[in-house]
C-alpha positions in Angstrom: -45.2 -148.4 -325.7 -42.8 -149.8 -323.1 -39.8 -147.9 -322.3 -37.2 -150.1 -323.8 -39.1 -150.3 -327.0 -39.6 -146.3 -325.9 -36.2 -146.1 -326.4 -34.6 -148.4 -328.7 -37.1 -146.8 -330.9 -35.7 -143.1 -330.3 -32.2 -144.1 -330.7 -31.5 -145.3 -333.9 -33.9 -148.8 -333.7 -32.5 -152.3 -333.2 -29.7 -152.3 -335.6 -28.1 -148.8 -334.7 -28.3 -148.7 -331.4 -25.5 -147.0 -329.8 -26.0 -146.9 -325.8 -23.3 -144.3 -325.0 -25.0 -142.5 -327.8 -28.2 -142.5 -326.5 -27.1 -141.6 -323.8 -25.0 -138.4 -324.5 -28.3 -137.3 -326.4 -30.6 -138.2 -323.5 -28.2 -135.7 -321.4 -28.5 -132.9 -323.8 -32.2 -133.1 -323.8 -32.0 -133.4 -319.7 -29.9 -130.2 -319.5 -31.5 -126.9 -318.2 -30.9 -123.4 -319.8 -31.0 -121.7 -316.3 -28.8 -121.8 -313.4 -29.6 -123.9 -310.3 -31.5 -122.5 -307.4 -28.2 -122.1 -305.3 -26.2 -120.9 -307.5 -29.0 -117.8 -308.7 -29.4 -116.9 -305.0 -26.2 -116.2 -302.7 -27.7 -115.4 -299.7 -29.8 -118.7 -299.8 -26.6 -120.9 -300.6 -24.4 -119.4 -297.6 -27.7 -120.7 -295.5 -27.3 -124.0 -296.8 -23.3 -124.2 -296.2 -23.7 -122.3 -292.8 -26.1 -125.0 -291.8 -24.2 -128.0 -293.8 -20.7 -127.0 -291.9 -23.0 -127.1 -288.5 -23.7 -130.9 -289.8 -27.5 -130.7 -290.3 -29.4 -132.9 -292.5 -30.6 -132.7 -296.0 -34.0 -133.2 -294.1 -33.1 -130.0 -291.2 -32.3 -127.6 -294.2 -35.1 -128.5 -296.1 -37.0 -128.2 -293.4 -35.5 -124.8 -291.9 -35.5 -123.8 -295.3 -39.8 -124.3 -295.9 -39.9 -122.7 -292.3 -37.8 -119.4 -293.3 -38.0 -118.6 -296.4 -42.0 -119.6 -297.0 -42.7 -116.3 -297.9 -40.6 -116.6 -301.8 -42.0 -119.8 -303.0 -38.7 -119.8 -305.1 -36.3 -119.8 -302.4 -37.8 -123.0 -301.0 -36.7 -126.5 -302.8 -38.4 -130.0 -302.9 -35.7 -131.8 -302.9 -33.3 -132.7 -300.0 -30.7 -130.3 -299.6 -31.6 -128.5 -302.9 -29.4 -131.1 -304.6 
C-alpha cells in the first residue's frame, strides 16, 4: 500500500482526516520510554560539550567518540553528534 493511502487509511480515512491529528498521534507512537543516550550518561555528555565549546564537528565527535569509547558499544552513537 502506498504511504499516503498507508496513512489516510490509519487516520480516520478520507472523510475524517484530520492532519494535525494524525500527526499528534504519529508523535505519541514515535516517542521513546527511555532517556536519550546523553542524557543517561554524564560523563559522555560533558565529552561532547567539552569538544562542542572547542568547535568540532558533529563528524570529529562522532568520530573521537567511535575512537574512545569503542570498548561500550553503548556509549558510541550513529548519528552525528548523538543528536
Amino acid at each position: 500500500m502506498p504511504t499516503i493511502s498507508h496513512e489516510v487509511s490509519n487516520n480516520g480515512a478520507r472523510d475524517a482526516y484530520r492532519a494535525i491529528a494524525a500527526q499528534e498521534r504519529a508523535l505519541d507512537r514515535a516517542r521513546r520510554p527511555k532517556q536519550c543516550l546523553l542524557a543517561r550518561k554524564p560523563a559522555l555528555r560533558q565529552t561532547v560539550l567539552t569538544l562542542l565549546r572547542e568547535e568540532w564537528s558533529p563528524e570529529q565527535i562522532v568520530g573521537h567518540l567511535r575512537r574512545h569509547h569503542s570498548g561500550d558499544p553503548g556509549e558510541t552513537c550513529a548519528a552525528p553528534a548523538c543528536r
